[in-house]
C-alpha positions in Angstrom: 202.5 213.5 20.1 201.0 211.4 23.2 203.2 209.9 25.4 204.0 206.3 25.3 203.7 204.3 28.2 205.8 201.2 28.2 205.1 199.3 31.3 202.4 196.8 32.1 198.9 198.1 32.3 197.4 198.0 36.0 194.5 195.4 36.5 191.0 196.3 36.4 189.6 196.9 39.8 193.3 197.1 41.0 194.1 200.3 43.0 196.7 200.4 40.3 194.1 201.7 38.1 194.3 204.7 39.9 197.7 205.0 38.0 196.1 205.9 34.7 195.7 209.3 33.7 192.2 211.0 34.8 189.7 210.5 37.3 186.2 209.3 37.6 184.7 208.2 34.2 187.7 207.2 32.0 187.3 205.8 28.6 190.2 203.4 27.2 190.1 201.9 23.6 192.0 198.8 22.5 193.1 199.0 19.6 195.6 197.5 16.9 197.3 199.9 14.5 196.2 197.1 11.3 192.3 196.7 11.7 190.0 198.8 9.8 187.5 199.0 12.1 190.3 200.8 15.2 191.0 203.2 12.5 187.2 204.4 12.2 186.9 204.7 16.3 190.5 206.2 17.2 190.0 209.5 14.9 186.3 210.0 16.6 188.4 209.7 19.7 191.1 211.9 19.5 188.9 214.8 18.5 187.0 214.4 21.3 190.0 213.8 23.3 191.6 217.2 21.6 188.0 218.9 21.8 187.7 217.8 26.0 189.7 220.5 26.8 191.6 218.3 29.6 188.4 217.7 31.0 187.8 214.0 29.0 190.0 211.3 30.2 190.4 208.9 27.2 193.7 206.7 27.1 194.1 204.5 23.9 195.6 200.8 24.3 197.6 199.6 21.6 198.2 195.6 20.8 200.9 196.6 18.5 205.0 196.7 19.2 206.5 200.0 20.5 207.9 200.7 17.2 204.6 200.1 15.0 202.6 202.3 17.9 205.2 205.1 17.8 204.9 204.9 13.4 201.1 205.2 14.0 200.6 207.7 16.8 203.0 210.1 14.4 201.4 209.2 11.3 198.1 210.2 12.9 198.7 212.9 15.1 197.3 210.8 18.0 197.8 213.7 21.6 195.9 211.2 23.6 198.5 209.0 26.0 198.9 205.7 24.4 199.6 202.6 26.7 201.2 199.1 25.3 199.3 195.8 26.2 201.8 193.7 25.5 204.0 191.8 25.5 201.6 189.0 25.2 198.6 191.2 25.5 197.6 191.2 29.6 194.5 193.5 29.7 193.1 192.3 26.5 193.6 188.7 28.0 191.9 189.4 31.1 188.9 190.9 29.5 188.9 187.9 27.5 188.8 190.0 24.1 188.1 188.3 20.6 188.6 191.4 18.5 189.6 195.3 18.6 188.2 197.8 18.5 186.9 197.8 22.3 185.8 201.0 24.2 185.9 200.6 27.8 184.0 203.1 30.1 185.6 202.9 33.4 183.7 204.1 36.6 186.0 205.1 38.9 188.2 202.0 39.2 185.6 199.6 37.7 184.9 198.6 34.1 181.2 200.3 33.8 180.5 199.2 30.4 182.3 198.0 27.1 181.2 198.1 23.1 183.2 195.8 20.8 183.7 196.7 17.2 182.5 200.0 15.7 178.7 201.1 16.5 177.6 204.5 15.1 174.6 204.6 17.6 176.5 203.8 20.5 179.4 206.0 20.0 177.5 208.8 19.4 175.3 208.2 22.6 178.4 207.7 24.8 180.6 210.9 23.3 177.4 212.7 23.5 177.3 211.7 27.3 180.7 212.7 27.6 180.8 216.0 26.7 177.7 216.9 28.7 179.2 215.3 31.8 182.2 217.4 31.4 179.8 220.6 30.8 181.5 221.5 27.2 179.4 223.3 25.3 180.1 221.6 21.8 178.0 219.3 20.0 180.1 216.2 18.9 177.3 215.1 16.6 178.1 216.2 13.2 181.1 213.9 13.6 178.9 210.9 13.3 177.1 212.6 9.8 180.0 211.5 7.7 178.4 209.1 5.0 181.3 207.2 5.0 180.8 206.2 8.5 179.6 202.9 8.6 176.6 202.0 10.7 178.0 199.2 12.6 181.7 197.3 11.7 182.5 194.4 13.6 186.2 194.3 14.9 
């Protein structure tokens, strides 16, 4: 199970950022534990979290309570680390988010680029990109040839 961290979140383009796991090209996804659309991207995630081998930094951001992001990171087997935005929600406030899901691709210490909601396409491209940057040889796109898989959900 991933580790919980409970305190504040650093500030984008803080040195502080340097306090989240990884280096280089992180990814972080916001997420709340109750919208459909977070519980599309989070699996994709974690197995390519689980498939990176330690070589893919991705660190998930939940907008719930401690106790409802312990229930969910048990009840699905989440190995990522888990961070809390909250209480009252200080990253997702100073990105000015509307919704979750929201994958941040961070570039060193700055936010490189973001997508909102739940787009097939573009999380295909961008796991695609992230297992060849991190030279695994494993092809991540039969995970996107689920016909349940929506083509694009908003958040």
């Amino acid at each position: 199970m991933a580790e919980l961290q409970t305190r504040q979140l650093p500030r984008l383009g803080s040195d502080e950022l340097a306090d989240l796991p990884g280096q280089g090209r992180r990814v972080l996804l916001l997420y709340k534990a109750s919208c459909p659309t977070c519980r599309i991207a989070l699996p994709l995630l974690e197995q390519l979290y689980r498939r990176g081998e330690g070589i893919i930094d991705i660190v998930a951001v939940s907008q719930d309570t401690l106790e409802e992001t312990e229930d969910f990171v048990r009840d699905n087997k989440i190995t990522m680390p888990v961070y809390l935005d909250n209480p009252g929600w200080p990253l997702s406030t100073e990105l000015g988010l509307a919704s979750v899901p929201v994958l941040l691709l961070l570039d060193g210490d700055s936010l490189g680029s973001a997508i909102e909601g739940f787009s097939r396409e573009e999380y295909r491209r961008e796991m695609e990109l992230m297992v060849s940057a991190a030279g695994l040889e494993w092809d991540c796109a039969y995970l996107f040839d689920t016909p349940e898989l929506p083509d694009f959900k908003p958040g």
